[in-house]
N, C-alpha and C positions, 0 to 999 in steps of 0.2 A: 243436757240438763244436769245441772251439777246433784250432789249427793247429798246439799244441806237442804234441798227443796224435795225432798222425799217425805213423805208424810205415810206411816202405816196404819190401815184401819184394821184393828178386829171386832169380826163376825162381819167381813164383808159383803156376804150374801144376804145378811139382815137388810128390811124395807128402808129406812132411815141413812145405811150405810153406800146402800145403791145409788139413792139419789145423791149422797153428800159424795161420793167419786168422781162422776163429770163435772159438778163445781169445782172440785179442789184442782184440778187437772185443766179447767178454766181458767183458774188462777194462775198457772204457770209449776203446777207443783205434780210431781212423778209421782204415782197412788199403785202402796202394793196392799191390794187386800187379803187377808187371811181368809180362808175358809175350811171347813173339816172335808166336804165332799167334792172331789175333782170333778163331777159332772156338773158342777157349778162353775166353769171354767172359762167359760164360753161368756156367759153373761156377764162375769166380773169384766171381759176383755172389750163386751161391747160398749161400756160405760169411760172405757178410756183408761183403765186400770191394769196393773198385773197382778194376772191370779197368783198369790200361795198357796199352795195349799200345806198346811199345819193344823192339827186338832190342837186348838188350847188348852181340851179340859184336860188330857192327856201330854202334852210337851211341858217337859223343864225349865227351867230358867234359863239355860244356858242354849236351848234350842231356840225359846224366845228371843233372848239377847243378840243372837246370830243373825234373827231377823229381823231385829229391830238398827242392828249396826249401821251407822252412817245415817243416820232419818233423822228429819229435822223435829216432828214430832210426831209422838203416838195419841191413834184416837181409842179408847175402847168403845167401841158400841155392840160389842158381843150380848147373848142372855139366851137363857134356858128354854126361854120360849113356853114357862108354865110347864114344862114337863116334873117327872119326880122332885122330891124336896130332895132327894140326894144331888140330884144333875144341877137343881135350880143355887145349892150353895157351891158346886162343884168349880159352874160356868162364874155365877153372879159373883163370887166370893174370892174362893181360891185360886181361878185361872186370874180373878182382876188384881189379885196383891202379888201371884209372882209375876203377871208381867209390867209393874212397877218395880218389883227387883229387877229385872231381866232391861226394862228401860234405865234404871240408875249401873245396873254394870256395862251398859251398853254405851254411856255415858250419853244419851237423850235425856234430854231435863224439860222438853214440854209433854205435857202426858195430859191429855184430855178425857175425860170419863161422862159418858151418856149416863144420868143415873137418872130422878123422876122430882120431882117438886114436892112431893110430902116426903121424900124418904127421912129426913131428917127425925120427924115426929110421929111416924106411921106404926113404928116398933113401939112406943109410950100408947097408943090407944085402940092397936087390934089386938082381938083375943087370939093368943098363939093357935090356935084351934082353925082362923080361919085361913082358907086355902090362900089367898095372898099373901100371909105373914111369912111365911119362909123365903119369897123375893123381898121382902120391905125390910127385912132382917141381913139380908145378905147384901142390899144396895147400903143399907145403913152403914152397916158397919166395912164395905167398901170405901165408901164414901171415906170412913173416919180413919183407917189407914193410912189412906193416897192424902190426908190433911196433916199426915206426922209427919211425912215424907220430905226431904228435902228439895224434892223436884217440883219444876213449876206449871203446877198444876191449873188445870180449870175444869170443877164438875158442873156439869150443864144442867139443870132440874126442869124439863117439861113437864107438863100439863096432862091429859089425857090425851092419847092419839090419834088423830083422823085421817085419810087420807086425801084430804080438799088441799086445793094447788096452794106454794106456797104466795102467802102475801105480803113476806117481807116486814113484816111490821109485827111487831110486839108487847106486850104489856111482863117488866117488870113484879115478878110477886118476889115478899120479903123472904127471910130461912127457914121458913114454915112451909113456905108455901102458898101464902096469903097475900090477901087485897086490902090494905087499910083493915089488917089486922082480922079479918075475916077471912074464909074457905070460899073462893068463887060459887057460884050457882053454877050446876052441870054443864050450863051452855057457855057461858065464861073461864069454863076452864079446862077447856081444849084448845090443841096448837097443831097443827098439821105437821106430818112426816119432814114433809117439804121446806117446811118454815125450818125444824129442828136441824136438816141438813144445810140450810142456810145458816146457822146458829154456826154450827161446827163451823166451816170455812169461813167464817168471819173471825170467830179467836183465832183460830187458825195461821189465816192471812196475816190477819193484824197485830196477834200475840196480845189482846186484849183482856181483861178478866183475869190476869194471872193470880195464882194465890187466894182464887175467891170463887166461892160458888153464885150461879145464876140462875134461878127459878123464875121459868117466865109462861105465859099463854100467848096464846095470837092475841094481837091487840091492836091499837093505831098509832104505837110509835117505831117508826123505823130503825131496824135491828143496829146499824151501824152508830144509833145515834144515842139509843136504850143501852148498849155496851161498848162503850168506850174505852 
C-alpha cells in the first residue's frame, strides 16, 4: 500500500474515530491512529488500524510532523472529553493548531477537523460562566485558525451525538448551524457517531468539501450526494 494512501487520525481511541478506522481501511487507505494510552493498543489493531501511540497534549510539532510524514491526509478528531478547562483548551485548542503546523511542515495539505455545528456562534451567546463555553471557545477559535491556514482543509460540524447505526444519509445545516435559518428541534438535531465516521471517509476518499465547512444532522439525503 503506497504512503499517499495513509491517512492519520487523532484521538484514535475516541467513539467516532473507532468507527471511522474500518471504513477508511475499507477504502483501500493504511489508518495510523494516535492514542495517549498504549493499553488502547489492541483495539485500535482490531479495527484494522495501527496503533501510535503519542500524547498530543504533550508532543511538539516536530514529534507530530514525524508522524504525520508521508500521509495522504490528517483527521483531527481528538477532545478533552469535558475534563478541566485547562486540558479542554489544552487538547481542543492548542494540540489542534500545532498539529496544523506540524501537518504544513510535514508537507500534508488535507487536514480534516471533527469540530460541532454551532461552534461558529456558540462563543457569541453562552455565558462564559457556563460549563460548555470553554469547549465552544476552544472549537471556535480552532476552527478559525485551520480557516487562515493554507492547507486544504475541511471542518466537519455535527449535530448532537447518538449512538444509533449509521444511516448514510443527511441533512445539510447552513454556518450557524441551522435549518432554514432556524436551530433544529432537539430531535432533528442529532447525527449518529456512525453517520459522522461515514462523513470523515467520504471527504476523505473523495477529497470533497475542501476549503469549506459542513454542518450537518442525520437526515434523508445521501451523504455522497449532500457533499459533493
Amino acid at each position: 500500500m503506497s504512503e499517499e494512501r495513509r491517512v492519520v487520525l487523532i484521538g484514535g481511541h475516541g467513539k467516532v474515530a473507532l468507527l471511522a478506522a474500518p471504513k477508511l481501511v475499507a477504502r483501500g487507505f493504511a489508518v495510523d491512529s494516535l492514542i495517549r494510552n498504549p493499553d488502547h493498543s489492541a483495539e485500535i489493531s482490531a479495527t484494522g488500524a495501527t496503533p501510535v501511540v503519542l500524547d498530543i497534549e504533550n508532543a511538539g510539532v516536530e514529534q507530530l510532523a514525524e508522524a504525520f510524514s508521508g500521509a495522504h491526509s490528517i483527521v483531527f478528531s481528538a477532545g478533552a472529553g469535558g475534563g478541566s478547562k485547562e486540558r479542554t483548551r489544552a487538547v481542543d485548542f492548542d494540540a489542534a493548531v500545532r498539529s496544523m503546523e506540524a501537518a504544513k511542515q510535514a508537507g500534508v495539505s488535507r487536514f480534516v477537523m471533527v469540530s460541532y455545528s454551532r461552534a461558529l456562534v456558540d462563543v457569541d451567546n453562552l455565558d462564559p460562566e457556563n460549563s460548555f463555553y470553554t469547549y465552544a471557545k476552544a472549537k471556535h477559535d480552532a476552527d478559525a485558525v485551520l480557516r487562515e491556514t493554507d492547507l486544504d482543509y475541511t471542518i466537519l460540524g455535527p449535530g448532537a451525538l447518538t449512538l444509533d447505526p449509521a444511516s448514510k444519509k443527511i441533512t445539510i445545516a447552513d454556518e450557524n448551524g441551522n435549518i432554514d435559518g432556524k436551530a433544529p428541534e432537539a430531535e432533528n438535531g442529532k447525527v449518529s457517531r456512525e453517520n459522522v465516521a461515514e462523513v470523515i471517509t467520504h471527504v476523505v476518499d473523495t477529497e470533497a468539501a475542501q476549503r469549506s465547512t459542513v454542518n450537518f444532522y442525520d437526515g434523508s439525503t445521501a451523504i455522497a450526494e449532500a457533499i459533493s
